[in-house]
C-alpha positions in Angstrom: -68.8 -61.4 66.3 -70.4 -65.0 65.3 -68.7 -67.5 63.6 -69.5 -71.1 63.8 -72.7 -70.0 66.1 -70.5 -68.5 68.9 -69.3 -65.4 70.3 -65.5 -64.3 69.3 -63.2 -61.5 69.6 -60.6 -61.1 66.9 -57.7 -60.5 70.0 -57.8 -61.7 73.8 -55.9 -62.3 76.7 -56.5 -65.7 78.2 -54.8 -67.5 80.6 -51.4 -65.3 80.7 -51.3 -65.5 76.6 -52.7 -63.5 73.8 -54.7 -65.3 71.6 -56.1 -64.1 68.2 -58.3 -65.7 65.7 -55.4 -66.5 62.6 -56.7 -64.5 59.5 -54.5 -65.5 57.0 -56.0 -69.1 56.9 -59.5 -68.0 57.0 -62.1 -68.4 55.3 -60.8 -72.2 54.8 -59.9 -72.7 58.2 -60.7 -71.0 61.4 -57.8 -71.6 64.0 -56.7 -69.7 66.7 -53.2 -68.5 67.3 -51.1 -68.1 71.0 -48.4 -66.4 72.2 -46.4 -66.2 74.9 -43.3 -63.7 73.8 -43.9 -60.0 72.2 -41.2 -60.7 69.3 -43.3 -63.8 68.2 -46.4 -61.1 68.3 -44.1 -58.9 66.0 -43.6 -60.9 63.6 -47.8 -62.0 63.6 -48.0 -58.0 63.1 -46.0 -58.3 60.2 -47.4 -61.5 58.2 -50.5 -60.2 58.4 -52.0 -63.2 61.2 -53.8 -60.0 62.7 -54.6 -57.6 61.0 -56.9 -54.0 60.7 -55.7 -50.9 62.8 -57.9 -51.6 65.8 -56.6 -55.3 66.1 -53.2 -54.6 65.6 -53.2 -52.2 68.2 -55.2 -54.0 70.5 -52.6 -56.8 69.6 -49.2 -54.6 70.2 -50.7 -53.8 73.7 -51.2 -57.1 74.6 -47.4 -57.6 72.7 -46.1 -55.0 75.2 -48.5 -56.9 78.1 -46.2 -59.9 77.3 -43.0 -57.9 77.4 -43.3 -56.9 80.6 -44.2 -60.0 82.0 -40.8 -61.6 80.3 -38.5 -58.8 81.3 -35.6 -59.5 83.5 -35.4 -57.9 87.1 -32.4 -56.1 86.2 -33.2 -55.1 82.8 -36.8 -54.2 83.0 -37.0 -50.6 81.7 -34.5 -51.5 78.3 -36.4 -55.0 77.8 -39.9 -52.8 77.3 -38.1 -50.1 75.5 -36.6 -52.3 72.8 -40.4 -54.2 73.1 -41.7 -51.0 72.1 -39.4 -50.6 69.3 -39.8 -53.6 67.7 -43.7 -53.4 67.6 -44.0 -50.1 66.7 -42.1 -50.7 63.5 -44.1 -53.7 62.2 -46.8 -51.7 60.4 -45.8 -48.3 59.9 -49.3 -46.7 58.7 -52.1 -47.7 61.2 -51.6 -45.4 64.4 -53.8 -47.5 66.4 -50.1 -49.8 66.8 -48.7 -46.5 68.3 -51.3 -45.8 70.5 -51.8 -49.3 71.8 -47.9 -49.9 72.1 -47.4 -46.4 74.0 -50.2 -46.8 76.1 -49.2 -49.7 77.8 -45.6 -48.7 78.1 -46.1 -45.5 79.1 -48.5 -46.6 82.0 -46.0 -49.8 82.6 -43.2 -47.4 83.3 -45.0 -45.7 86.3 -45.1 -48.1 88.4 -41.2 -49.0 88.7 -39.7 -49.9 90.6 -42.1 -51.7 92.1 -41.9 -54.6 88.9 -44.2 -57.3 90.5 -47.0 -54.1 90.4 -45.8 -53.3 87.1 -46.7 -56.6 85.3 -50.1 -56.7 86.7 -50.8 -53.2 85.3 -49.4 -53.8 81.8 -51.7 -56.9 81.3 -55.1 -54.4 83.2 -53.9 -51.8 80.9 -53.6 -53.9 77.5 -57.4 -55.5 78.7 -59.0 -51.8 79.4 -57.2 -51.1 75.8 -58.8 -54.0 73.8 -61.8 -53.3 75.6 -62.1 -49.5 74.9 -61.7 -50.3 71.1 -64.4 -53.2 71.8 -66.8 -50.5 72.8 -65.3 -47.6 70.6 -67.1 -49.8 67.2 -70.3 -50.4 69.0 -71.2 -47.2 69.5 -70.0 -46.7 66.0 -72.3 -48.9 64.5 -75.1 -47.1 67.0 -74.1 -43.7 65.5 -73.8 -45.3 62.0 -77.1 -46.9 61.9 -78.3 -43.3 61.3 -77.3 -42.8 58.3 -78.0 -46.0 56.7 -81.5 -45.9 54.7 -83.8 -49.6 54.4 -83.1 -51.1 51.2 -79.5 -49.7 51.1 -76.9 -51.3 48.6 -73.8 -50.7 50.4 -70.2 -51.0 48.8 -67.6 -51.8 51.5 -63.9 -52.1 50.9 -61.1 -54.3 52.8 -62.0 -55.8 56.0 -63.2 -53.1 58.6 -65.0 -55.8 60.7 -65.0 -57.6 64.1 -61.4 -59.3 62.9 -59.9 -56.0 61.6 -60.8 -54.7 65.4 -61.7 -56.8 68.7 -65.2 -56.9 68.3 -67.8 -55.6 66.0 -65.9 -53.4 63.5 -66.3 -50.1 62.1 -67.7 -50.4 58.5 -69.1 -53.6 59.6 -70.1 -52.3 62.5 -72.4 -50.2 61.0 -73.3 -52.9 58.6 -74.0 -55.4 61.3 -75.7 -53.2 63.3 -78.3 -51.8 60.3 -79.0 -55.7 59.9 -80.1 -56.6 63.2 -82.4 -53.4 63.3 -83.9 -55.3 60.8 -83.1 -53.3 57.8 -83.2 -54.4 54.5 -79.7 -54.0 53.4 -77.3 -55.5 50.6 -73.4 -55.3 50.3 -71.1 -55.0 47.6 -67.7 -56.9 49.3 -63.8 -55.6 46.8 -62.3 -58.4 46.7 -59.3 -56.2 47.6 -56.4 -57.3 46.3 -53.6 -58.4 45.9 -54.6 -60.4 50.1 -58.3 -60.4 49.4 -59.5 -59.3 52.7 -62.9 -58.6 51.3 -63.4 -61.5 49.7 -62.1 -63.8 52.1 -62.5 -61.9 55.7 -65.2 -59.3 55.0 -67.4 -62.4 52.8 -66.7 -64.6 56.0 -68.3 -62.6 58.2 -70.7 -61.5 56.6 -72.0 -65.0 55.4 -71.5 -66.1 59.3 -74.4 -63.0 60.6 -76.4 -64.0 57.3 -76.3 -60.7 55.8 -76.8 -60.1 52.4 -73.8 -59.9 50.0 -71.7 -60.7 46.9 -68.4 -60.4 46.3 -67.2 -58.4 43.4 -63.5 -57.6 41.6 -62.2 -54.2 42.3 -62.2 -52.6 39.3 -66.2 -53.7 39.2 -67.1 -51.0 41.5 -67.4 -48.7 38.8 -70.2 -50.8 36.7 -71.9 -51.1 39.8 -72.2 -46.9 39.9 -72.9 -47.0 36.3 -75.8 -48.8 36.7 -77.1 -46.8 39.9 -76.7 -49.9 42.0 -74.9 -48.2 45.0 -76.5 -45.6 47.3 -74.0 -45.5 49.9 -69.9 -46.4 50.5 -68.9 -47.2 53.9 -65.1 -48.1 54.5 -62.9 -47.9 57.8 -59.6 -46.3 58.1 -56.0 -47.0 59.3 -55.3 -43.3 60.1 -58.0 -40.4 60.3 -55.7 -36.8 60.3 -56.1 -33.4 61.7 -57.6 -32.0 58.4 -60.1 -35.1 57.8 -57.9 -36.7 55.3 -57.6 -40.6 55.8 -55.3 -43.8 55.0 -56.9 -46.8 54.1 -56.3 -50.3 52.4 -55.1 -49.4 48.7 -58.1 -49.2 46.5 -60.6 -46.9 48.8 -59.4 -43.7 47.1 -60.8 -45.0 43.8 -63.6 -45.8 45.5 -64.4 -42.1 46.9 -63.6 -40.7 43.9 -66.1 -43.0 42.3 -68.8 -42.3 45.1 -67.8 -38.2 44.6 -68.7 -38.2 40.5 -71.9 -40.4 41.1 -72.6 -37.8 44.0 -72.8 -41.0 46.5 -72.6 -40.7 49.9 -68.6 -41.5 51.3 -68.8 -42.1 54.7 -65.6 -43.5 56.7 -66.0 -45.1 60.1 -63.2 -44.7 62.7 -62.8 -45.5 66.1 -60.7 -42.9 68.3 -58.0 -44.4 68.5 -57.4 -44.2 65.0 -57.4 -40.7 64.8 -53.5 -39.2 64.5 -53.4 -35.8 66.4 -50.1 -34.9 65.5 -50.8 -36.1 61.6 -52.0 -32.8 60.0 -52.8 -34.3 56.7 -52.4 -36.8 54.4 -49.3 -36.2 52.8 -47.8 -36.6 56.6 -48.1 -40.3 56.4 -45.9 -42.7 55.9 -47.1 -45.5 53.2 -45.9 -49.1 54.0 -44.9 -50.8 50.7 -45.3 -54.5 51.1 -43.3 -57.8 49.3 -43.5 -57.7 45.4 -44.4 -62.2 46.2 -48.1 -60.4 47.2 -48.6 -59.5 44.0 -45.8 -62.1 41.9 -47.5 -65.8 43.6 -50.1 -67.0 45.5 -48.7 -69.3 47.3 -46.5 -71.5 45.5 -48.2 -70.7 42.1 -46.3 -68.0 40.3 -49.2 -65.3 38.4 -47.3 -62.6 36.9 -43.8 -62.3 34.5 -40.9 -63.2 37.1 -38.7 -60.7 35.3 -40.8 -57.7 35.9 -40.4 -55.4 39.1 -43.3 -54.5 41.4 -44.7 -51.9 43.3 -46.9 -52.6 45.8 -48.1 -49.9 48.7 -50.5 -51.6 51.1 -52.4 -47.8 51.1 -53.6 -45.1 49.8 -54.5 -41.5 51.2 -58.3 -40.6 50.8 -58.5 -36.1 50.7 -61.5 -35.2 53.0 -62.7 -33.5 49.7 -63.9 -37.0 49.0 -65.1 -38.1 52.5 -68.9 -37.3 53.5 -68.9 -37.4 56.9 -66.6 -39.6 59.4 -68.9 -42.2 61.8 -67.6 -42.3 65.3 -68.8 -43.0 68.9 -69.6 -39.7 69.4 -71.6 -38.8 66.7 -71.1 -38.6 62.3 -69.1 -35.1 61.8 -68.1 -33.7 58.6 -64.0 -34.6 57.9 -62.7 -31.5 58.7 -64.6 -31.0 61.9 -63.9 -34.4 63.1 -61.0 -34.4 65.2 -61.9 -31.8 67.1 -65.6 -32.4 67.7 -64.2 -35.8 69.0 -62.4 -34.0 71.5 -64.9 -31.9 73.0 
C-alpha cells in the first residue's frame, strides 16, 4: 500500500522483530510499532494495534516466530504450546489467527530436537505465511476487477484493506485495483462504529491512492439505496464457512440485507486463509463481545448514560442467502460453491 508516497506492509519481520504499522493512532499519526516477545504481540492482538483477519494472522505467526526464538532449551516444546494458547485466544472470531498460529507451530514442532533448526524455520515459515496472504489479496483484486463496472458507486464496510491484511486487501483490493485500471469508480466508506475503521483506516487509505470517496454514518447506507446511488457492495470477511455463510465487522449484515431488497449486487472478498473448513455455518461461530468503554467513551470523554449496560458484539453473521458471489484468488464462486471450488 502507499502512504506518505511509499511502499508499506501492514505486518513485517525486520531485523529479528515484527513490526506493524500501529492502527489505532491512525489516521492522525502514522507510527510503527516493534516487538520482540509474543505476549507483548498478544496483547497488540487484543487492543486492536493490528487489526483485520489477514493481519492478525499474519501477526500471530510472526507472535509464534518470536516464541520460538525466546524459548528456553529445556522448555522448548511447553514455551510454544502456551505461545500458541495465548494468541489463539486474543480474537476469537477471525480464523486467519488460527491458521497463522497453527501453521507455524505445527511446522516449528518438526524440527525438534534439533532447536537451533527450529527457530530458523518458525521465522521462514511465519515470512512464507505473511507472504502467501500478501499474494492471496492481489490476485483477489485481479479476480475482483471483473466484476466491477466503470462508473461504479461502491459501498464498502470496515476496513478490508492493505492494513486489515499485509498488503493490498480484499475489498480494497478489488477497489484499488479497479482504480489503477483506470476505472471510473466512487466509494461509499461506514464509518463503522463504535472504532471507526472506515472512517478512519478505510478513508486513510483511500485518500493516500487518491481514489474517490466520502465517508458516510452507518445507518446512511440505506438513503444512499433509496436514492439508487449504490450499484455494487463489496466487504471482506473474518470467517467464510462450509455453506457460504460469513462473519464480518458488525454492521455488514444490514448492509446485505439492504443490497438483497434493492436487488444490489453483495459480493464478499476473502482470501483462503479465511475460509473455516471445519465451520459448517454460521451459527458455528463464536461472536467476540468487546468492552462496553467502546461504546460508553471515546477516550476520556464519556458519550452515553454511565448507568446504563451495554452490549457490544464486534460481529455479525452474514447467511449466503444474502451474499452474491465470494471474490477469491481463484476465481468469484457463488457462496455455497465456494469452499469447495477453492479446493479443487
Amino acid at each position: 500500500m502507499i502512504i506518505n508516497n511509499a511502499e508499506y506492509r501492514s505486518v513485517w519481520w525486520e531485523h529479528g522483530r515484527l513490526r506493524l504499522i500501529d492502527q489505532n493512532k491512525l489516521p492522525f499519526e502514522f507510527a510503527i510499532a516493534e516487538f520482540t516477545d509474543c505476549r507483548t504481540v498478544s496483547d497488540a492482538i487484543r487492543d486492536m494495534t493490528v487489526r483485520g483477519a489477514p493481519a492478525i494472522g499474519a501477526a500471530g505467526a510472526f507472535g509464534m516466530a518470536l516464541a520460538a526464538q525466546n524459548a528456553p532449551d529445556d522448555k522448548f516444546r511447553s514455551h510454544l504450546r502456551n505461545a500458541h494458547d495465548n494468541l489463539i485466544s486474543a480474537r476469537p472470531t477471525a480464523v486467519d489467527l488460527v491458521n497463522g498460529v497453527n501453521h507455524v507451530y505445527e511446522q516449528t514442532l518438526k524440527f525438534i530436537p534439533d532447536l537451533q533448526h527450529a527457530r530458523k524455520v518458525a521465522i521462514l515459515v511465519a515470512q512464507e505465511f505473511a507472504n502467501r496472504s500478501a499474494e492471496d489479496c492481489r490476485q483477489i483484486g485481479l479476480a475482483g476487477n471483473e466484476i466491477v463496472p466503470d462508473k461504479a458507486r461502491i459501498l464498502t464496510h470496515c476496513n478490508a484493506g492493505a492494513l486489515a491484511t499485509v498488503d493490498w486487501g480484499t475489498a480494497l483490493g478489488v477497489i484499488r485495483t479497479a482504480h489503477r485500471k483506470g476505472k471510473e469508480i466512487f466509494v461509499y466508506v461506514s464509518e463503522t462504529r463504535p472504532r471507526f475503521q472506515g472512517a478512519r483506516l478505510t478513508a486513510f487509505e483511500l485518500e493516500q491512492e487518491g481514489i474517490p470517496h466520502a465517508i458516510i454514518p452507518d445507518d446512511a447506507a440505506g438513503y444512499y439505496f433509496w436514492k439508487k446511488e449504490i450499484d455494487l457492495v463489496i466487504t471482506g470477511a473474518d470467517r467464510v464457512c462450509l455453506n457460504g455463510d460469513i462473519a464480518n465487522k458488525i454492521g455488514t449484515y444490514e448492509k446485505a440485507v439492504l443490497a438483497r431488497e434493492h436487488k444490489i449486487p453483495f459480493y464478499v472478498a476473502a482470501p483462503l486463509s479465511t475460509f473455516d473448513f471445519t465451520c459448517h455455518r454460521g451459527a458455528d461461530i463464536p461472536i467476540e463481545f468487546r468492552s462496553e468503554d467502546e461504546l460508553k467513551r471515546w477516550g476520556d470523554v464519556p458519550i452515553a448514560n454511565p448507568g446504563s449496560p451495554v452490549l457490544n458484539p464486534s460481529f455479525d453473521i452474514t447467511p449466503a442467502a444474502c451474499i452474491t458471489g465470494i471474490i477469491t484468488r481463484k476465481g468469484v464462486f457463488h457462496p455455497r460453491e465456494a469452499a469447495q471450488k477453492i479446493q479443487d
